[in-house]
PLY file of the C-alpha trace (Angstrom):
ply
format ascii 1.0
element vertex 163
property float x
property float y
property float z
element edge 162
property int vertex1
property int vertex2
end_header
0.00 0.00 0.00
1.57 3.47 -1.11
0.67 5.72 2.06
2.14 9.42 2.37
1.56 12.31 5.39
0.77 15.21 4.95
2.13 17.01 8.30
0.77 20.87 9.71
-0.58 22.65 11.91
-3.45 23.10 10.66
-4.05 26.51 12.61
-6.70 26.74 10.80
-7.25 24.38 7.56
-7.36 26.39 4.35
-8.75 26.34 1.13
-5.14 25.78 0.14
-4.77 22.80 2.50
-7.57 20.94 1.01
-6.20 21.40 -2.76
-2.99 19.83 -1.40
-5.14 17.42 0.44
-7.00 16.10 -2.90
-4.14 16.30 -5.02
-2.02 14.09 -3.11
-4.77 11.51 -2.23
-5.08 11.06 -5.49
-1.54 9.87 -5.76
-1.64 7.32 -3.28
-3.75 4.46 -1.78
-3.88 6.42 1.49
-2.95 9.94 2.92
-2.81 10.44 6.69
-3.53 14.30 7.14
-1.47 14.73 10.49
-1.80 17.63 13.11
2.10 18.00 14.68
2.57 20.18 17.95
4.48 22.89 16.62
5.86 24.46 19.72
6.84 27.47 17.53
3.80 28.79 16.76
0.96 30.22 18.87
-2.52 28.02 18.47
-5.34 29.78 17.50
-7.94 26.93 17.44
-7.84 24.50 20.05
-6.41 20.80 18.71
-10.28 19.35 19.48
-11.25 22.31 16.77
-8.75 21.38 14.67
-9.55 17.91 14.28
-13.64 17.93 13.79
-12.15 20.83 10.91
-10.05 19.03 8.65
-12.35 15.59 9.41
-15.49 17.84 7.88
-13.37 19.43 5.08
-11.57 16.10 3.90
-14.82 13.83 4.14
-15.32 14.15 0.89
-11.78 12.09 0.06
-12.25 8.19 0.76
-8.88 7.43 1.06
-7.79 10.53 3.27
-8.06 10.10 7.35
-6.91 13.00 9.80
-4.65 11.71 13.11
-2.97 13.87 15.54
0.47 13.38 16.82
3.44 14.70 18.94
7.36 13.83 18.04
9.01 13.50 15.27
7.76 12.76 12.17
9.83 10.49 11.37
8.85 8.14 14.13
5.67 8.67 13.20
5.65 7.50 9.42
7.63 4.95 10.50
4.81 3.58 12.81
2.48 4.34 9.96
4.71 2.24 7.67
4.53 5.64 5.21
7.79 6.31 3.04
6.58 9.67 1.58
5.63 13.27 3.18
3.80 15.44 1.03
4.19 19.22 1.01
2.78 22.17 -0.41
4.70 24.93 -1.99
3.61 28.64 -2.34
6.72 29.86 -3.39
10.48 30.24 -3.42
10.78 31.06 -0.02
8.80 27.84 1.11
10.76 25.78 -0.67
13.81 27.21 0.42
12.71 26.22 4.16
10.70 22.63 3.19
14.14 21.65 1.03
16.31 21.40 4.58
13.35 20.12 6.32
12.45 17.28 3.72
16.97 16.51 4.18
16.63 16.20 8.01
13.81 13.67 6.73
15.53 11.98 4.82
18.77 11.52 7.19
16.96 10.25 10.06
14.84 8.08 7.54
16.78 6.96 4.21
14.45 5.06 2.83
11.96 8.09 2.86
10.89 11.10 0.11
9.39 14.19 -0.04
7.25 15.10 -2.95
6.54 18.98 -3.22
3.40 20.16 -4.86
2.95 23.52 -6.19
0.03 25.43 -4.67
-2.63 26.80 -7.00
-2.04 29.66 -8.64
-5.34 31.71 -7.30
-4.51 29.94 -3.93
-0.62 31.30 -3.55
-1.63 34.31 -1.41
-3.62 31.72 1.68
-1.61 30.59 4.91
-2.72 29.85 8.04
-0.54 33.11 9.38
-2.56 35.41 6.94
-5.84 33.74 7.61
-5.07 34.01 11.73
-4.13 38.08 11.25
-7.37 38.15 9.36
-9.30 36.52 12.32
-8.00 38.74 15.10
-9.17 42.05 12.85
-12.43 39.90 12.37
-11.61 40.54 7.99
-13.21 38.30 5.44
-12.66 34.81 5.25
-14.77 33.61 3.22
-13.57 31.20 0.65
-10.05 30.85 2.03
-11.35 28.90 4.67
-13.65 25.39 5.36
-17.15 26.39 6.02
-16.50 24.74 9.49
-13.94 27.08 10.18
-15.60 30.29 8.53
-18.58 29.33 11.07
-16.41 28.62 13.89
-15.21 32.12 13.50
-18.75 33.53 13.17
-19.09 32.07 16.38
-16.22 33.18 18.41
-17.08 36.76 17.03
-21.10 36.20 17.66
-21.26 37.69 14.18
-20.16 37.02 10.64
-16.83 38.47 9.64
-16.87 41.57 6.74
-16.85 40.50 3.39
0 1
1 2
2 3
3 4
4 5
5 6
6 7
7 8
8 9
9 10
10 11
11 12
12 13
13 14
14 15
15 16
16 17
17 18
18 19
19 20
20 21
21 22
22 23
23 24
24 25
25 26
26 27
27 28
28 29
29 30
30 31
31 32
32 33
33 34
34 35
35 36
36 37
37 38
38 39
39 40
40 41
41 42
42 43
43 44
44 45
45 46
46 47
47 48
48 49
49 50
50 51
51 52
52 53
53 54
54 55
55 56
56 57
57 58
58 59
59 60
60 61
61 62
62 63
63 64
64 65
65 66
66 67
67 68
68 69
69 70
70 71
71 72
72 73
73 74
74 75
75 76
76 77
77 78
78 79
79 80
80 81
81 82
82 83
83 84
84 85
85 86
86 87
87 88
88 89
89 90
90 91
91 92
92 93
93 94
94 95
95 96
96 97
97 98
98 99
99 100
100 101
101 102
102 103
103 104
104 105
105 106
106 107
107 108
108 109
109 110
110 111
111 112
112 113
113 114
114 115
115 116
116 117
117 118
118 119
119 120
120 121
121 122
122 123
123 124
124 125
125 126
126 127
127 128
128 129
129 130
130 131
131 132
132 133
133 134
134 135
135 136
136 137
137 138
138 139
139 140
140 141
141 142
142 143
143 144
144 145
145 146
146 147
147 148
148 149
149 150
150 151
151 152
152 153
153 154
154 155
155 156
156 157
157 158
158 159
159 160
160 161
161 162
């Protein structure tokens, strides 16, 4: 079975997550869509949030499943019995940081790969960074964001963001 991981945050999903999502599942018999602990970052959504978001957004792809994990991810694919991480690329600056991450990879795990996919074109402007500075000065959302997360948001504000 070819599995790959697809490893974030997820602080929140975005529109541009689920491309990557779809993409990729369609390259292999399974993806595992994992939320890591980033201890860099400041959380936004709680983890439970998290979760129920991508599950809702990625329903609609059979052969995608969402876990959680802390640790390496190495350790992880390799209790996964996964060989390939999946990542998405915005631009040249991404790449330049998710080439030394996807060599660390590969020295702790050899017989691993990275496979870089190029975000969409109308889709290179959406991070989770962008969409979190957006939330805090309650700006529009819509379409860069799950439906789950745009109400989530509607919800935490007790009113629907500008459009």
């Amino acid at each position: 079975m070819r599995r790959a991981v697809f490893a974030g945050s997820f602080d929140p999903v975005t529109t541009g997550h689920i491309d990557i999502v779809e993409r990729a599942a369609a390259m292999f018999d399974e993806l595992i869509v994992c939320i890591f602990h980033n201890v860099q970052k400041e959380g936004c959504f709680p983890l439970n949030d998290r979760i129920q978001f991508l599950r809702e957004a990625t329903a609609h792809v059979p052969n995608a499943r969402v876990d959680v994990f802390s640790g390496l991810l190495t350790d992880y694919m390799k209790q996964q019995n996964a060989r390939v991480v999946v990542r998405g690329l915005r631009s040249v600056k991404d790449f330049e940081y998710e080439e030394n991450h996807a060599a660390m990879v590969r020295h702790l795990m050899p017989e691993s790969d990275t496979i870089f996919l190029l975000t969409r074109p109308d889709l290179t402007f959406i991070s989770s960074s962008g969409v979190r500075e957006l939330i805090r000065f309650r700006g529009p959302v819509q379409g860069i964001v799950p439906p789950s997360v745009e109400l989530a948001i509607m919800k935490l504000y007790g009113k629907p963001p500008r459009r």
